[in-house]
N, C-alpha and C positions, 0 to 999 in steps of 0.2 A: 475327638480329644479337645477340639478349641469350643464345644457346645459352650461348655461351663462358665470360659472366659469370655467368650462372646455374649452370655448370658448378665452375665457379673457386668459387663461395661454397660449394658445397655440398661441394666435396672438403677445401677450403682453411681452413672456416671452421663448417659445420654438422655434418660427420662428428667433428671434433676436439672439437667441444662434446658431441655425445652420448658420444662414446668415453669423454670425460674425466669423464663423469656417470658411465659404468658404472664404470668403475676404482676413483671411490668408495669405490662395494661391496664391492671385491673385495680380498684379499690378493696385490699381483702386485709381482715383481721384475725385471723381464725377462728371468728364468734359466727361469723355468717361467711357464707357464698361469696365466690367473686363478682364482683361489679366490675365490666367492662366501660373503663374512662379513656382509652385512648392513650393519649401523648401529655396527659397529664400530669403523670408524676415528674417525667423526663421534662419539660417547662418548669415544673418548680424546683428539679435538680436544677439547673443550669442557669434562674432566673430569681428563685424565692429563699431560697435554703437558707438563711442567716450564718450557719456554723460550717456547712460543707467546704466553700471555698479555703477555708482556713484551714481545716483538714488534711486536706487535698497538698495545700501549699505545705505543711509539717511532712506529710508522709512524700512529697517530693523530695524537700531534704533530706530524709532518712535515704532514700534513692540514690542523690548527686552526691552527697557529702560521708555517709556511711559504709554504704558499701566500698567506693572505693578507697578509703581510710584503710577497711578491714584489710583488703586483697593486699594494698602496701605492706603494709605493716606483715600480713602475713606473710608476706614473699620477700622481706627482707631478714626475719627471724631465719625464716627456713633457708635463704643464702647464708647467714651466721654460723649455721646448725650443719652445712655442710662441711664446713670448711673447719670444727670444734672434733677435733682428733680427742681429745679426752674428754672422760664424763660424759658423750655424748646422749648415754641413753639418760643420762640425769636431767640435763636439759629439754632434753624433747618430753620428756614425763612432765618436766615442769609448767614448760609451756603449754601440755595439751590438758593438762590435770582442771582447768579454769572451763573447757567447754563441757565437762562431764556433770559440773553443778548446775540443777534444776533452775531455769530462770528466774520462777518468781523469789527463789531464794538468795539469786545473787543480785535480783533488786531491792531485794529487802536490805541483803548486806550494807551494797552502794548504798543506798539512802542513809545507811544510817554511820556508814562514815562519813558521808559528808553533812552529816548535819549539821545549820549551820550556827549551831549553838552548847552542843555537848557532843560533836562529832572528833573521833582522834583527828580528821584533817585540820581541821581549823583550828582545834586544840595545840596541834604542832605549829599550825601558823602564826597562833597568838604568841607563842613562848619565846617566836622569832621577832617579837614585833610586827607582826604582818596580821591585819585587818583579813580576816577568810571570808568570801563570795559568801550567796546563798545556795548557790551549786542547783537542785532541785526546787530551790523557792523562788528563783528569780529567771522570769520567762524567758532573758536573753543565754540563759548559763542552761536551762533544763535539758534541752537537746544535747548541748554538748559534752553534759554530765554524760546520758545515755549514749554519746557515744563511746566514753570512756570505759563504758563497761564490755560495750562491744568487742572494743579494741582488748580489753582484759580474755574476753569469752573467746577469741579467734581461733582457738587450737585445733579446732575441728578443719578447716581452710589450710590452716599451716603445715597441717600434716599430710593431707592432699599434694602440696605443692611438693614438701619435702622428700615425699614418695617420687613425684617428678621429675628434680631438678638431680635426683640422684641416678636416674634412666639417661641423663645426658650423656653424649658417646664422649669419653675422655679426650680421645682424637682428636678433636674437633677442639679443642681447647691446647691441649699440644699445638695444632696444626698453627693456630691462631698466634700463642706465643712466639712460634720460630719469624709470623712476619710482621711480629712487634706489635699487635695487636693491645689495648688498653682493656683498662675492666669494663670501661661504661661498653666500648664495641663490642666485647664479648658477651656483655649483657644483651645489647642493644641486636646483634648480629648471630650469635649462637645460643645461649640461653631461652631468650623470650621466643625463639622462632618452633625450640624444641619440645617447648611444655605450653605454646600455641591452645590446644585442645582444653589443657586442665585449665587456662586463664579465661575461656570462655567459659566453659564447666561454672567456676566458679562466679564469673560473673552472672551468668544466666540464673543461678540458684540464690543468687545474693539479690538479685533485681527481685527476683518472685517472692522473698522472704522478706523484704523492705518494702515492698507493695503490699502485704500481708500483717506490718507489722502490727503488734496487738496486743501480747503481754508485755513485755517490759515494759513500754509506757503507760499502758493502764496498772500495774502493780505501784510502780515511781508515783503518778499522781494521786494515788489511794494512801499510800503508806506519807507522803511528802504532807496531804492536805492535812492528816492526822483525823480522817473521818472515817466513817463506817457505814453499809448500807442500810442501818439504825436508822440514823439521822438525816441520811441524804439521800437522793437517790443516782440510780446510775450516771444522769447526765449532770449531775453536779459533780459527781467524783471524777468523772477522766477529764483530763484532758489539765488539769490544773498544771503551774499556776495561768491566769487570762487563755486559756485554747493553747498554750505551748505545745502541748504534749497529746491534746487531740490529734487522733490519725485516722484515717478514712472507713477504716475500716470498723474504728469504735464508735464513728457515729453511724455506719450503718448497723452495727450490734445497739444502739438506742433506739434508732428508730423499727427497726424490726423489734426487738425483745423488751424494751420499756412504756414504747409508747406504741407497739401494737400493729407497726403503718407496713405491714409486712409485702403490699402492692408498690410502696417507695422503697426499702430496702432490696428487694429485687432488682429494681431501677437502679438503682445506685451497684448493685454486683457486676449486670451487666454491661454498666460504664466502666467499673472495672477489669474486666474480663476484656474487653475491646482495647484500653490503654496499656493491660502487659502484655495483650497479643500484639501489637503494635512498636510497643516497647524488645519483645523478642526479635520481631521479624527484622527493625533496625541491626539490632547486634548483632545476630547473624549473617545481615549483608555487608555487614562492616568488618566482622569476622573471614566474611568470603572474601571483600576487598584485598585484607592485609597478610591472606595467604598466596592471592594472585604475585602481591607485590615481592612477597618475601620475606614478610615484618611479624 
C-alpha cells in the first residue's frame, strides 16, 4: 500500500532534486545537451551576477521584516477576537474574508489604491492637505507598500492562532489571576508557552512562503511600471521601481525562462534549498531551546 507513495516521491520529488543538482554543473539550455563546467555557474553566483545580490538582500527583508509583522499582527487580532463576546463570528468573517482574494487580484487592487496620482489614498490625502508618497513608485515605500497588503491578507494565520489561543486551559489563567498575575505575564508565562507548536507552525510556513516570494511583487512591478510583456521583456518588468521589488526567486525565473541559462537557474535553486534548510534547522533549535526553558 506505501508502493504508490513511495513511487510518487521518488519520480515527483527525489529524481527533480538530484537532476536539479546535476544541471548545476552543467551548461544547459534546453536547445542542446548538457555541458559539464563544473563550479562555474556557482562562481558567477557569488562573484559576477550584477542583480542577484539585490535580490537576495529584497527577499531577505520580506524574511526579517514581513513575516514577522504578519505573525504580530495576526496574534494580536486573534487575542482581540477572543476576548469580542459579541458579533464574534462577524469579526472573524471579517478579518479572514482578505486571505480568500486571489493575490494577483489584491495586488492589482493595492496598486491601484495607492496610486500616486488618481489613487482614493492620496486623493484622501490631498483633501487633507497632505502631499501622498509614491507608495509602489518610489523604491524606499515599494516594500512597505507590500507589506501592507500582507498584513491586509493575514487571515489565513489569524485563524490558526485563534483556533489556538482558544484551546488554552482557562485554569491557568484563573489560576494566574488569584496570584496577581498581569497581561504581559500571562502572555509572556501562559499564552505563548500553550500555542508554542502553532507559533512555530506558522513561522516555519511563513519563512518558506517569504523565501519563495514571487507573485505579489512581480504582479506590484508590472501593474506599478504601467508596462506589458508587448513592450518589455521579463527582466525589465519585475522588480521595478530600481531592483526594489526584485526577489530571488524572480531572477532565477529570468534567467531560467527568459534568457534560457537553465544550468544557472539550477545553481541559484540549490543555493536556495541549502539557505531555508539552514534557515529551518535554526528555528527549530531555537524552537527546541525555548521549550527546554519554558518560553
Amino acid at each position: 500500500m506505501m508502493a504508490l507513495a513511495t513511487i510518487g516521491l521518488v519520480v515527483f520529488f527525489l529524481y527533480p532534486l538530484c537532476a536539479n543538482l546535476y544541471f548545476s554543473f552543467t551548461n544547459y539550455d534546453l536547445a542542446s545537451s548538457p555541458k559539464w563546467i563544473g563550479l562555474r555557474n556557482y562562481t558567477y553566483l557569488f562573484t559576477q551576477d550584477p542583480r542577484v545580490w539585490k535580490a537576495a538582500l529584497n527577499t531577505l527583508w520580506f524574511v526579517a521584516i514581513l513575516v514577522p509583522v504578519r505573525m504580530a499582527c495576526s496574534l494580536g487580532i486573534a487575542l482581540l477576537l477572543t476576548r469580542r463576546k459579541r458579533a464574534s463570528g462577524f469579526w472573524r468573517t471579517l478579518f479572514y474574508v482578505p486571505a480568500l482574494v486571489p493575490p494577483v487580484a489584491s495586488v492589482v487592487g493595492f496598486v491601484f489604491l495607492f496610486n500616486p496620482g488618481t489613487g482614493p489614498v492620496n486623493t484622501v490625502l490631498r483633501a487633507f492637505g497632505i502631499k501622498g508618497p509614491l507608495w509602489f513608485n518610489d523604491p524606499s515605500l515599494s516594500k512597505p507598500s507590500l507589506l501592507l497588503l500582507g498584513v491586509w491578507m493575514m487571515g489565513d494565520i489569524m485563524v490558526i492562532f485563534l483556533a489556538a489561543l482558544l484551546d488554552v486551559p482557562k485554569d491557568q489563567y484563573e489560576a494566574a489571576d488569584l496570584d496577581g498575575a498581569g497581561g504581559r505575564q500571562k502572555l509572556w508565562y501562559i499564552t505563548l508557552p500553550n500555542i508554542s507548536p502553532v507559533v512555530l507552525f506558522s513561522a516555519v510556513t511563513g519563512v518558506i512562503a517569504a523565501l519563495q516570494y514571487f507573485t505579489e511583487a512581480a504582479v506590484a512591478s508590472s501593474v506599478a511600471n504601467g508596462k506589458t510583456g508587448i513592450d518589455a521583456g521579463p527582466d525589465q518588468l519585475l522588480g521595478y521601481p530600481n531592483d526594489s521589488l526584485l526577489t530571488y526567486t524572480q531572477w532565477m525565473y529570468v534567467q531560467g525562462f527568459s534568457s534560457f541559462q537553465l544550468g544557472y537557474a539550477a545553481a541559484m535553486a540549490v543555493v536556495l534549498f541549502v539557505v531555508a534548510a539552514a534557515v529551518m534547522a535554526i528555528l527549530l533549535r531555537r524552537a527546541g531551546l525555548f521549550r527546554q526553558k519554558g518560553v
